[in-house]
C-alpha positions as CSV (number, residue, x, y, z in Angstrom):
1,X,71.7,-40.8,-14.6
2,X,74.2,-43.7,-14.0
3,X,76.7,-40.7,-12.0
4,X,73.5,-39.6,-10.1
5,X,73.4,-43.6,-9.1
6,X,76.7,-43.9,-8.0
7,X,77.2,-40.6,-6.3
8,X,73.8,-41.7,-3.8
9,X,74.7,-45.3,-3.6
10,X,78.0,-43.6,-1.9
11,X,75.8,-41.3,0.3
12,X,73.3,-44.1,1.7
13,X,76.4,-46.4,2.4
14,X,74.5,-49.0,1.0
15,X,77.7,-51.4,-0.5
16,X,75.8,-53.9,0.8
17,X,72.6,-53.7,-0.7
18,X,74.1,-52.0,-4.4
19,X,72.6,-54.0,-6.5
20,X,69.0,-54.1,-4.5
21,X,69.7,-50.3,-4.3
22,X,70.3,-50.0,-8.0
23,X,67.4,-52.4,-9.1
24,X,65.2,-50.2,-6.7
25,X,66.0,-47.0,-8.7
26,X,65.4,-48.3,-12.0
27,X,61.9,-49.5,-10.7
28,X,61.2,-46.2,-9.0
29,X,62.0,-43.4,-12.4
30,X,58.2,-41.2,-10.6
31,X,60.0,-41.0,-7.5
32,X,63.5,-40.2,-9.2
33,X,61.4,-37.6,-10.9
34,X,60.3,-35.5,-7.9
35,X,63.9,-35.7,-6.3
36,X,65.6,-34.3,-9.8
37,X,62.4,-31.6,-9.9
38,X,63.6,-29.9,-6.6
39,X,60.6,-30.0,-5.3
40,X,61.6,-31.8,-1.7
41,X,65.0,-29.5,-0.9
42,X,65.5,-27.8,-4.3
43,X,69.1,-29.4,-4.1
44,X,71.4,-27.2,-6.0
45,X,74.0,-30.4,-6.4
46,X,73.9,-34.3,-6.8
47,X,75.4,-34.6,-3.5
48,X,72.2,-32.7,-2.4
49,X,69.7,-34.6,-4.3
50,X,71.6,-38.3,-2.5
51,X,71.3,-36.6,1.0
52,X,67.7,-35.9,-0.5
53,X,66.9,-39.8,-0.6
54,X,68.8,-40.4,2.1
55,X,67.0,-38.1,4.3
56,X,63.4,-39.4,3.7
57,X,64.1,-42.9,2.8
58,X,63.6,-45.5,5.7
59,X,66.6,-47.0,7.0
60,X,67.0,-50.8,5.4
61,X,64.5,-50.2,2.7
62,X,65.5,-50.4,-0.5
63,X,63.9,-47.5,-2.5
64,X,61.5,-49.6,-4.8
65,X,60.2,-50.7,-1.5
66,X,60.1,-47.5,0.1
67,X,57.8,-46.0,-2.9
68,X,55.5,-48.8,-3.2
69,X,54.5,-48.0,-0.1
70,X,55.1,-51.3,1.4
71,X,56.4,-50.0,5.0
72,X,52.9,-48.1,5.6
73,X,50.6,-51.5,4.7
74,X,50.1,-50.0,1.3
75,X,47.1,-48.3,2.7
76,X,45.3,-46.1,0.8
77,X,44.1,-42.4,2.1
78,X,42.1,-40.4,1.1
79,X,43.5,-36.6,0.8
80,X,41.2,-33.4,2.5
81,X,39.5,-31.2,-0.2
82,X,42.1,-28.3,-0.6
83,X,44.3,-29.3,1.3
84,X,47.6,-27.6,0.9
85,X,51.1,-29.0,-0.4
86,X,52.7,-27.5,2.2
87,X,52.4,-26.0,5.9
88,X,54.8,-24.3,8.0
89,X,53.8,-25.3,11.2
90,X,53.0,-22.7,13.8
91,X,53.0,-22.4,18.0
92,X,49.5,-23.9,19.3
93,X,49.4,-26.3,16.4
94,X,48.2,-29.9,17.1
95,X,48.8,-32.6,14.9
96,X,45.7,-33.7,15.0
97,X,44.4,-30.1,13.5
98,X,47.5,-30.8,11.1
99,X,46.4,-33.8,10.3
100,X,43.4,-32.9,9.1
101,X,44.7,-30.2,6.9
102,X,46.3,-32.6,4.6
103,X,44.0,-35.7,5.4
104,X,40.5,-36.5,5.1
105,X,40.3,-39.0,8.5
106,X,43.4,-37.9,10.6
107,X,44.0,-41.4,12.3
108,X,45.8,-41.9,8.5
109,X,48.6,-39.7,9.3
110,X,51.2,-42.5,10.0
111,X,50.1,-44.3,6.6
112,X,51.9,-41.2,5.1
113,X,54.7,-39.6,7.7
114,X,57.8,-40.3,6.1
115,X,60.7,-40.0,9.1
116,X,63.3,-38.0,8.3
117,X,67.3,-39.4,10.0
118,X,68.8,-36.2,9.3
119,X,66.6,-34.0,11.9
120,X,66.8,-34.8,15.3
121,X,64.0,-36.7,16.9
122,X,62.0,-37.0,13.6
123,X,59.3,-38.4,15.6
124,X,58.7,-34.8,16.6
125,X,57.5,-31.8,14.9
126,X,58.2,-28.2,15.9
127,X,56.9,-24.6,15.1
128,X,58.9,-23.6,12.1
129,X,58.7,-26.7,10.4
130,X,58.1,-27.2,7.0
131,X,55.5,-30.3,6.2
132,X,55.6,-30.8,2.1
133,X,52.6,-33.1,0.4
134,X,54.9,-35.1,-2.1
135,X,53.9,-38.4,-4.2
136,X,56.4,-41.3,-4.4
137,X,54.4,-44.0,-7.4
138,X,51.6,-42.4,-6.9
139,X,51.1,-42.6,-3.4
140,X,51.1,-39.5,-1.2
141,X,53.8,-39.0,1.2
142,X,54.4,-36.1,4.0
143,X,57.9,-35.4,4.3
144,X,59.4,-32.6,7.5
145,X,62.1,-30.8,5.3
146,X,62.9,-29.5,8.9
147,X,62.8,-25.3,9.9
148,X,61.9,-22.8,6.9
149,X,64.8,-20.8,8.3
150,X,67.3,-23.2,7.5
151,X,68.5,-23.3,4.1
152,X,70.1,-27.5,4.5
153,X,69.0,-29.9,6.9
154,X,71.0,-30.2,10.0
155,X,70.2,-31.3,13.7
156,X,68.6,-28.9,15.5
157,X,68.6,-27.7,19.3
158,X,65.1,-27.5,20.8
159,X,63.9,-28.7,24.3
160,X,61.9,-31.5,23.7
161,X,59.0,-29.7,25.7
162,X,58.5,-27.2,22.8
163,X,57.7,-30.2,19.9
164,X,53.4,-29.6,19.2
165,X,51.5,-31.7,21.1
166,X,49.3,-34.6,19.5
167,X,46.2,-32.8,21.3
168,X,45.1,-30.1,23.0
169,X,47.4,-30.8,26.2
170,X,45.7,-27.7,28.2
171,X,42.2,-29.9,27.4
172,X,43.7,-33.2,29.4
173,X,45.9,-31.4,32.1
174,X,42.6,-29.5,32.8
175,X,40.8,-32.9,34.1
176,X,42.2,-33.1,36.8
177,X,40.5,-29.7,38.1
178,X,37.0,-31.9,37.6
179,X,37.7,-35.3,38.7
180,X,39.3,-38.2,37.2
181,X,38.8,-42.1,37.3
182,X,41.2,-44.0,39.5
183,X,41.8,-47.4,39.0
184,X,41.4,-49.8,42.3
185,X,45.1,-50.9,42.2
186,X,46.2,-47.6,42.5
187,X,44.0,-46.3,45.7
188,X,46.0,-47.9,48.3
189,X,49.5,-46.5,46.7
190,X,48.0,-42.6,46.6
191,X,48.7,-40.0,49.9
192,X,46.0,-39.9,51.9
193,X,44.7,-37.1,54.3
194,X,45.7,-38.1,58.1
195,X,43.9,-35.1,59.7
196,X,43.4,-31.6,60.0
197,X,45.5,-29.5,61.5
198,X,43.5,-28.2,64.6
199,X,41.9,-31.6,65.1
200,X,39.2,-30.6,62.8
201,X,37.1,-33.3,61.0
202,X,37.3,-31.6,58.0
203,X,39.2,-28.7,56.0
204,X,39.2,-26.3,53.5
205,X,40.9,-23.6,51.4
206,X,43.4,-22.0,53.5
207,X,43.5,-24.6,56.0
208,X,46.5,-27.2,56.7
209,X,46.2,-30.8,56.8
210,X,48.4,-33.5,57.7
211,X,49.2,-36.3,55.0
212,X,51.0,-39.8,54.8
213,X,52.0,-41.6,51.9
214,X,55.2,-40.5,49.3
215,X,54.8,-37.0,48.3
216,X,57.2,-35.1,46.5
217,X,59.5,-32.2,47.5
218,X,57.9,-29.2,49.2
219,X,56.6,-26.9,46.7
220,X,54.8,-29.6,44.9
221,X,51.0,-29.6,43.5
222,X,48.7,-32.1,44.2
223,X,44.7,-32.5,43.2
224,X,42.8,-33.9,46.5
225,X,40.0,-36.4,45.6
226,X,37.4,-37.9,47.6
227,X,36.9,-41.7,46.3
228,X,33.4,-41.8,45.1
229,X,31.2,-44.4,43.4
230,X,32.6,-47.9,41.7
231,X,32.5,-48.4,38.3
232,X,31.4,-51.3,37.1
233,X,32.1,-52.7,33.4
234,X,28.8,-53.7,31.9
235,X,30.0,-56.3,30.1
236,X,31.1,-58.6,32.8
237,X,30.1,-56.8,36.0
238,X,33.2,-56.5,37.3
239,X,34.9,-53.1,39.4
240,X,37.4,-51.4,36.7
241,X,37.8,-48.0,38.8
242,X,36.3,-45.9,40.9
243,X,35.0,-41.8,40.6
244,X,37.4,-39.8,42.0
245,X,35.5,-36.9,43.2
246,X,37.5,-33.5,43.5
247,X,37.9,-31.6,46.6
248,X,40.2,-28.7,45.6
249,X,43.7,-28.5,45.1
250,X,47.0,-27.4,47.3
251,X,50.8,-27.8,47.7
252,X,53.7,-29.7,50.0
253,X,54.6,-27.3,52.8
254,X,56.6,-29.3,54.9
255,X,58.1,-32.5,54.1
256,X,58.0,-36.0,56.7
257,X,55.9,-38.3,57.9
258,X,53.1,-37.1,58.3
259,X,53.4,-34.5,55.5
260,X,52.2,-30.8,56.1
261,X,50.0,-30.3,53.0
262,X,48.0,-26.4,52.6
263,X,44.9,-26.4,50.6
264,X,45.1,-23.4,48.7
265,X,41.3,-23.9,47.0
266,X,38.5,-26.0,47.6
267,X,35.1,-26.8,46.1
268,X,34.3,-29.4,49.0
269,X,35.5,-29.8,52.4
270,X,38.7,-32.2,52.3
271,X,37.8,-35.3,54.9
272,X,39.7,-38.1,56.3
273,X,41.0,-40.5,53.9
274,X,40.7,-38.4,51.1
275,X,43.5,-39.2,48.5
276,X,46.1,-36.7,46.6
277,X,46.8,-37.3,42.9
278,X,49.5,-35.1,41.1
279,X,47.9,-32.5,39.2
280,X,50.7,-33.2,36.1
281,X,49.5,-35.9,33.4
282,X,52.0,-38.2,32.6
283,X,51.5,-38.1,28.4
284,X,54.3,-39.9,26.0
285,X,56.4,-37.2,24.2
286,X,55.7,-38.6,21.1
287,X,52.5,-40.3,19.9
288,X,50.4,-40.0,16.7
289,X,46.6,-40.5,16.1
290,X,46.0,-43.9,14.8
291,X,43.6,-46.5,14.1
292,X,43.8,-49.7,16.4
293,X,45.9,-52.4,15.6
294,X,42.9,-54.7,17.1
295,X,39.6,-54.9,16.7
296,X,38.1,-52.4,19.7
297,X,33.8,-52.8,20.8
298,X,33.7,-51.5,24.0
299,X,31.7,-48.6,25.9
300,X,31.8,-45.2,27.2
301,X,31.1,-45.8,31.0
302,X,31.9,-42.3,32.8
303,X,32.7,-38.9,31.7
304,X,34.9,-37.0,33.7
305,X,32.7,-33.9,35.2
306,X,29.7,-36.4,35.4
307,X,27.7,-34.2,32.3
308,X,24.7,-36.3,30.8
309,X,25.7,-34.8,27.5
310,X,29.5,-35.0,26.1
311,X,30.7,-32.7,23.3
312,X,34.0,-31.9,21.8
313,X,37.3,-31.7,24.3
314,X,35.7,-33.5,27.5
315,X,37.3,-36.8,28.5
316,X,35.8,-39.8,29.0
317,X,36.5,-43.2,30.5
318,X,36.1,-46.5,28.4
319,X,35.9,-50.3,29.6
320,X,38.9,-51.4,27.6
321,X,42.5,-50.6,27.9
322,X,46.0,-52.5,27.5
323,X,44.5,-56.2,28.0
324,X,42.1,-54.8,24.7
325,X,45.3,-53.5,22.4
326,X,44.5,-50.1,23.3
327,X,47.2,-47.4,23.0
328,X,48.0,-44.0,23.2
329,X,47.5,-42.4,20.0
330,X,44.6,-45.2,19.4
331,X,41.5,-43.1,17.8
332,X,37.7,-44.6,17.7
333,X,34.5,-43.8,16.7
334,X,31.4,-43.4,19.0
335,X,28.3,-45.2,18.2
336,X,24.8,-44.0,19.7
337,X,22.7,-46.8,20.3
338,X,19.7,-46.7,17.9
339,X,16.2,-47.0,19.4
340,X,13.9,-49.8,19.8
341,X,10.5,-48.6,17.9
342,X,7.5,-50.8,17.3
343,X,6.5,-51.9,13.8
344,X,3.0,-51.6,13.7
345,X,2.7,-52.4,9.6
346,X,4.0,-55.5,9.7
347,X,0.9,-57.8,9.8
348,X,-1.2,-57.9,12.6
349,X,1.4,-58.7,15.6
350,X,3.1,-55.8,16.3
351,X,7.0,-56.4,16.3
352,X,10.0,-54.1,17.9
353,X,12.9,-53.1,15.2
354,X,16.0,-52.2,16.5
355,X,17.4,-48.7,14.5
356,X,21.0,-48.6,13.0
357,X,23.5,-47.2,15.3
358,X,24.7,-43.7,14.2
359,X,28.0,-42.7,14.2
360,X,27.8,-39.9,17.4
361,X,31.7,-38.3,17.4
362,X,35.6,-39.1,16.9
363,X,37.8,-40.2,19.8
364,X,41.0,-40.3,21.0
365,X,42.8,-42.3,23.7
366,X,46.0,-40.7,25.8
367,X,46.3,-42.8,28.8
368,X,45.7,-46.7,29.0
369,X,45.7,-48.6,32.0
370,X,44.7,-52.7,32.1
371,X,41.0,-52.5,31.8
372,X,40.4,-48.7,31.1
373,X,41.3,-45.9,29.4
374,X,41.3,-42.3,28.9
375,X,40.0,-40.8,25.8
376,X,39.4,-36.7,24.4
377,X,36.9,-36.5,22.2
378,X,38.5,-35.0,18.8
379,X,34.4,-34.5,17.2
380,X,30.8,-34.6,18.0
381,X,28.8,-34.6,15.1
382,X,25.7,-35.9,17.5
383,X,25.0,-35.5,21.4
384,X,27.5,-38.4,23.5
385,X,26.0,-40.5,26.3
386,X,27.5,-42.6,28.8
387,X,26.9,-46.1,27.8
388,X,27.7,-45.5,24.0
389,X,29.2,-47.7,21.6
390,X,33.2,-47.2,21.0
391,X,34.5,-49.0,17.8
392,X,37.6,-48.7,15.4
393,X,36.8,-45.5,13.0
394,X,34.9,-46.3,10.2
């Protein structure tokens, strides 16, 4: 045991920290357990089994730390019914489907994601992976023992584009095609539509128009949007965006000022002053589903292809954003408002009881601005309305 403690304290470079390192092993004889089992890398060496801890430890934690969980809060999850100890990720995975394999509320996943140093970007996860279910005192801990055609860690070579995505990326490049909120700031910094080219007061598919503002390189794909209704945040009555209203969509033909823009579909005819938004959604590589770090009561206040009813992969608009500790990643539940019903057995004046809210769907916000956000929603257990409740999952 004592060689086993010497030949890792040399691995982690930790001369330092020895004698916090050394305590931390004697404290942490479960955790020493599952490394000396196999059951992470089935090391066939002590120089494996070091590079073992190494690997999934987190940097500057001693080990007695890193197992009692006090880097994750010490939260407590609660694992899926059969979910699996491992999972060899595959193309078209999400981690929020992943999540949910091994977890019974996704948000919980970074509670449990153990980085790995020795694969690069371990923020990341990529088809081939292997995900291993492991428990460290008790607590469970998913480590990324990196591809299942590898037979010892090492940094890979992958485009960052081909790491899974958090969500169904098709589902939020895809709102664009509908419409999309745009907040007031960023009206007068969008192209705009200068004219048609025949002098026409309006245009369509197949038609050129001329455009001013910055546009990128010829070849480039643009929505067009026709700025629509305000919206206004009922808690203070204030403007927070506006509907953007889509026209159709085209590409730069020409670059200058004006701009030669060709609509190459349309589901309205393009007018005057109508604005171009780039069709690609700026996303961060690199986000998980979380719960807030602040307390979030806010409301639904727009869905994106103006449905009364909102179910599963439509995107809606909320009245809170950055200014509210939203973030990427940041996942809420949807509360329908219960109904006001009259009491008419409660002594002769008839009184109005307001109903519980009920918990309507699952959330999850992937682009914040000040005052409002963007948000998929994951689940929709009940029909969604405009106007619903939006709090931190519960």
């Amino acid at each position: 045991m004592m060689a086993l403690i010497n030949r890792m304290e040399q691995s982690l470079n930790m001369s330092l920290h020895k004698k916090e390192f050394i305590s931390g092993l004697k404290l942490s004889v479960s955790a020493l357990a599952v490394f000396a089992a196999g059951s992470l890398f089935s090391p066939a060496s002590m120089d494996a089994e070091a590079s073992t801890l190494q690997s999934i430890a987190a940097p500057g934690l001693s080990l007695a730390a890193y197992a009692a969980g006090t880097e994750t809060g010490g939260t407590q999850v609660v694992l899926a019914e059969n979910h699996p100890d491992e999972y060899i990720v595959k193309k078209g995975d999400t981690l929020w489907d992943i999540s949910g394999m091994f977890l019974k509320d996704p948000w919980y996943w970074p509670e449990i994601w153990q980085i790995n140093p020795q694969i690069e970007n371990p923020h990341l996860i990529y088809p081939g992976d292997v995900l291993a279910l492991v428990y460290i005192d008790g607590q469970p801990r998913l480590i990324n023992r990196g591809s299942a055609t590898r037979l010892s860690p090492q940094a890979r070579v992958t485009k960052l584009e081909a790491a899974i995505d958090v969500i169904p990326h098709q589902q939020i490049a895809a709102f664009l095609s509908k419409g999309l909120v745009i907040a007031g700031s960023e009206i007068d910094e969008l192209p705009y539509m200068l004219a048609s080219r025949g002098d026409h007061m309006i245009a369509a598919a197949g038609n050129d128009i001329y455009v001013r503002g910055a546009t990128g390189a010829p070849g480039s794909h643009y929505s067009v949007v026709h700025i629509g209704d305000k919206l206004v945040d009922p808690d203070d009555g204030k403007v927070v965006g506006y509907q953007g209203i889509y026209v159709g969509n085209g590409v730069v033909k020409r670059d200058g000022d004006p701009t030669t823009f060709s609509l190459t579909d349309t589901n309205r005819e393009a007018l005057q002053g109508d604005r171009l938004v780039p069709e690609a959604v700026s996303l961060p590589q690199s986000f998980y589903p979380k719960a807030p770090d602040s307390m979030v009561d806010g409301q639904i206040i727009s869905v994106v292809d103006g449905v009364s009813l909102i179910g599963q992969y439509q995107v809606v608009v909320l009245n809170r954003g950055d200014r509210n500790g939203l973030s990427a990643g940041d996942v809420l539940t949807v509360f329908r408002a219960g109904e006001v019903v009259k009491d008419r057995h409660a002594g002769r004046k008839v009184k109005k009881i307001k109903l519980p809210d009920e918990i309507a769907g699952t959330i999850m916000v992937f682009k914040v601005y000040d005052r409002i956000s963007y948000a998929l929603v994951m689940e929709a257990t009940s029909d969604i309305h405009v106007l619903d409740a939006v709090r931190n999952p519960s």
